[in-house]
Structures are given as structure tokens and as C-alpha cells.
N, C-alpha and C positions, 0 to 999 in steps of 0.2 A: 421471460427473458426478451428483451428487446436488444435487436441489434440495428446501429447507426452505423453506415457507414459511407464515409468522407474521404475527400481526396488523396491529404496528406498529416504530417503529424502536427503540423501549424493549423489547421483546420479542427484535428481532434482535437488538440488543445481550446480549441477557442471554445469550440462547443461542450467540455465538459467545466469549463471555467462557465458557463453559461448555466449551467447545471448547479454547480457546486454554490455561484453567487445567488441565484433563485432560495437555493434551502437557504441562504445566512442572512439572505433578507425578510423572509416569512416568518423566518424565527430568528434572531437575534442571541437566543443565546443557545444557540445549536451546538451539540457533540458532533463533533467531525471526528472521524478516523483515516489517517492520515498515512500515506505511504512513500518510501524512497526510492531511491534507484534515477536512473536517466528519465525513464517515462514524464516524471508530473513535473519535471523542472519549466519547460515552457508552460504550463498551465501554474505555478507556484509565478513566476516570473508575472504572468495577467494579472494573477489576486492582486498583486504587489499594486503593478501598475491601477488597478481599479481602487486599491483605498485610496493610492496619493491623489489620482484625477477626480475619483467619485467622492471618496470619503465615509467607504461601506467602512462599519464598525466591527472589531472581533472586541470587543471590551469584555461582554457576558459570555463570549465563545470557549468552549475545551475543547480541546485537542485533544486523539491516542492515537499513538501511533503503534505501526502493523507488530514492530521488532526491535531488534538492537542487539547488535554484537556484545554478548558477551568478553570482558575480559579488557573492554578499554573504558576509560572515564568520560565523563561525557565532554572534558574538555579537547578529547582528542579529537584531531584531524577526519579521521575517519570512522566516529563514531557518528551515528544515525540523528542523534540528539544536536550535535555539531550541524551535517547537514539541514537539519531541519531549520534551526537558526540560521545558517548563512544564506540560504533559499527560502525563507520565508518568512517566519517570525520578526528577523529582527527589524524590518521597515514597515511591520504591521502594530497597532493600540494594542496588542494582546496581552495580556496578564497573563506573566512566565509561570506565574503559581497555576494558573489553569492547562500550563501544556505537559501532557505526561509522555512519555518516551518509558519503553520496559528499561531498569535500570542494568548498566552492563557490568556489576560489580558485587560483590555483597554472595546473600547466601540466594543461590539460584533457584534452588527448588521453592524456597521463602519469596521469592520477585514474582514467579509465575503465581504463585496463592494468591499474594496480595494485588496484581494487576488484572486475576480475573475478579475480583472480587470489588475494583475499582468499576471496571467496564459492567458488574451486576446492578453497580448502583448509580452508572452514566449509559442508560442506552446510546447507541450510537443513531445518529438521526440519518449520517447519509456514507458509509464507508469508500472510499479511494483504492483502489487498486490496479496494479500494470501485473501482467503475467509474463512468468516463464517459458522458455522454448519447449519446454518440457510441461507446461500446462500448471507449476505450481504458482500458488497466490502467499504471499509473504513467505516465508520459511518453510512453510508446508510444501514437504518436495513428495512426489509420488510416494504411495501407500501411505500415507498419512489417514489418520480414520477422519470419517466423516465426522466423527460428536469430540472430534480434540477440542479443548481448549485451551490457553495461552499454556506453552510447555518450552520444556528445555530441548534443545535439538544439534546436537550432533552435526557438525557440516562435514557434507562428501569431500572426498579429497579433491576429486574434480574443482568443486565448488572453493576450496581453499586454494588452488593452483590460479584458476581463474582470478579470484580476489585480489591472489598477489600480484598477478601480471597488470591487474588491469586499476588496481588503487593502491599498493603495498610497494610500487620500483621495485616487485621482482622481489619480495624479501618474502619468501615463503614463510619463515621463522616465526616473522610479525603477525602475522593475521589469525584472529581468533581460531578455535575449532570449535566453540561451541558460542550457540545465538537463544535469546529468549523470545515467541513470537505467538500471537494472536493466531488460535487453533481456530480452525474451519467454522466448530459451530459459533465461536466467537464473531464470523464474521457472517453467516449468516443470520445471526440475531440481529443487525440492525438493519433498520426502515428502511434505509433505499441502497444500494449496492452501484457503484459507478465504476467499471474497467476499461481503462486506456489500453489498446494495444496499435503498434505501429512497426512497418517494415517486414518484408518478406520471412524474416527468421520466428515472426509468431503464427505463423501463418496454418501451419501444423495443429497448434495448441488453439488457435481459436477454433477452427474446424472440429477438434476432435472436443471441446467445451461448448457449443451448440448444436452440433449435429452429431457428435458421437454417443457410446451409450454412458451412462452413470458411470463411475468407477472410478477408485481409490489410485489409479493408477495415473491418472488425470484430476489431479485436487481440483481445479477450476469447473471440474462437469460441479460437482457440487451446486454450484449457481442454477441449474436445469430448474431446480425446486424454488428457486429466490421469488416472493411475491413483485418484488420492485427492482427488479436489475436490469441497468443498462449497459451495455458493450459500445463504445464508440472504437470504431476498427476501419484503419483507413485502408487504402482498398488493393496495398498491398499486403497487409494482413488479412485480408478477404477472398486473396486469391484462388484460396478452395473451397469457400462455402458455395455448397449448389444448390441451396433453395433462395 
């Protein structure tokens, strides 16, 4: 596990945009695994800015992504497949057929079969991830096993209050209770492993992810074991690492 760490979240960003453009130039038609949330919006926003200036190609590129709300379609507002298009895709050459997002609809236990079984037959060349306060990486929220794979998951009520206040105006009602999402060993099976964290609220969870012990209790220790993981953690997220 390597850890970078940099001043602030305009620096992480830069530097994992620098990461992430390295693997799509060396291979062209690289599997990316791709995640949401706040974290990768300034580094989705660079990619951008580097095809129109540069004119780096995603033609032969696929995409998967981490999750996706169950229970909304992917035209919705605040589905993860939506996000992904509005911040990313849609001012990139990418072939819509090569981007997969877990489907938030349909027979659930049938999505998670068929989308681990996509990721069996698409190594993932360089996986994306921003972490939890709480230390989990995509939907994997504590005690989650180490050997999950892409599964159906239940969100904490916690987790559905927060939603609402913070994407849903407050409509608890609306927001899913259950999410489809790329399990742990899914995300350690690919080549190189890239985590964004930023601001004093992860500050906890990176600490206890490179200097703590293994444990189910902290999905992100998980990574201890990754041959090719890097952490770019700017240096208020770094506040408690002491080595």
C-alpha cells in the first residue's frame, strides 16, 4: 500500500487524474472501475478537461461501476448511472455500450449474478475509490466479508436519513432502501487500486485502513493485502497517520 499524501483535494485530484490518464494511455482500451460520490468529481471534471485539450481517447475503454441504487431507473436524477453521464461520460468519445453501471431495477438477486460475472470476464485494469467515515469502500459498509462479491445490500437507516437530507430535499420516502454493489473481493481482484480521500472527516478511516489491524469492521483495511494500491490522502485526511 502506498500512501501519497498532498496538500489539498485540488492536488489529490490532480494527482490521481495523473494516475488514472497513465493506465488509459499504456492501454487504450483499459477496464476502468469507476466510483461516485463528491470525491472523484474534480478528478472526472480533469478527464474531461484532458480529452477536449489533449484528445486522450476512451473509444476501446469500459467502464463498471462500484454500485447503484436500487429501485430508481437510470434516467433518474439521482441515479449513479445519471451521475456518471453528467460528470463524465457525456463530453468523453465513449461507447455508451461499453459503460456498465449495476442495473437499479429488474430482478436483484439476477443483477448482482450477471454483473459479477461481467467483471469475470472484464478484469478491472485500475479500480477508483473514495472512502467512508466509517472506513467503507462502495456499499460495503462495516462487517461486510472480505470474499463478498457484487451483492444486494440493505441500506442503514442512518444511511437513508443522510441521503435524504443531502440528495432527496428531505423526502425520506424517496430514497431507495436497497443498493446493488461491487463486493470487497471484487474489488480486490483488479491490477491497481486508486483511493481518493480528502478532509478531516476521513481522517479516522484512513488511519485505521493503513495503520490499523485487518478487520471486517473497517472494509477498507482490506486493501493491507492489495499488490498495487495507492491512497492519495491530502493532509487533512492524514492528520493521524504516525508513521
Amino acid at each position: 500500500m502506498k500512501v501519497i499524501i498532498v496538500k489539498d483535494y485540488e492536488e489529490a485530484s490532480h494527482k490521481a487524474c495523473e494516475i488514472m490518464l497513465d493506465v488509459i494511455k499504456n492501454n487504450p482500451s483499459a477496464n476502468l472501475g469507476l466510483a461516485t460520490g463528491s470525491t472523484p468529481i474534480r478528478l472526472y471534471e480533469l478527464m474531461r478537461e484532458d480529452h477536449k485539450t489533449n484528445g486522450t481517447s476512451y473509444k476501446q475503454i469500459k467502464s463498471f461501476n462500484l454500485d447503484e441504487y436500487f429501485g430508481l431507473d437510470q434516467s433518474h436524477p439521482q441515479s449513479y448511472h445519471y451521475f456518471m453521464c453528467q460528470n463524465l461520460f457525456n463530453e468523453l468519445d465513449i461507447d455508451m455500450n461499453n459503460v456498465h453501471v449495476p442495473k437499479g431495477n429488474g430482478d436483484i438477486d439476477e443483477e448482482c449474478k450477471a454483473y459479477n460475472q461481467l467483471l469475470e470476464e472484464n478484469p478491472i485494469d485500475i479500480q477508483l475509490l473514495g472512502i467512508g467515515s466509517n472506513g467503507h469502500i462502495g456499499f460495503n459498509e462495516p462487517g461486510t466479508a472480505f470474499d463478498s462479491v457484487t451483492h444486494k445490500v440493505d441500506l442503514k437507516q442512518s444511511t437513508i436519513e443522510d441521503n435524504a437530507r443531502l440528495f432527496f430535499n428531505g423526502k425520506i420516502e424517496d430514497v431507495p432502501t436497497q443498493a446493488v454493489s461491487m463486493g470487497i473481493a471484487n474489488i480486490m481482484n483488479a491490477k491497481k487500486v486508486l483511493l481518493i480521500a480528502s478532509g478531516e472527516g476521513k481522517a479516522k478511516a484512513i488511519q485505521a485502513t493503513v495503520e490499523g489491524p485487518k478487520t471486517t469492521e473497517v472494509p477498507a483495511s482490506a486493501l493491507q493485502d492489495h499488490p498495487d494500491c495507492i491512497l492519495i490522502v491530502d493532509e487533512a485526511a492524514a492528520t493521524l497517520l504516525k508513521k
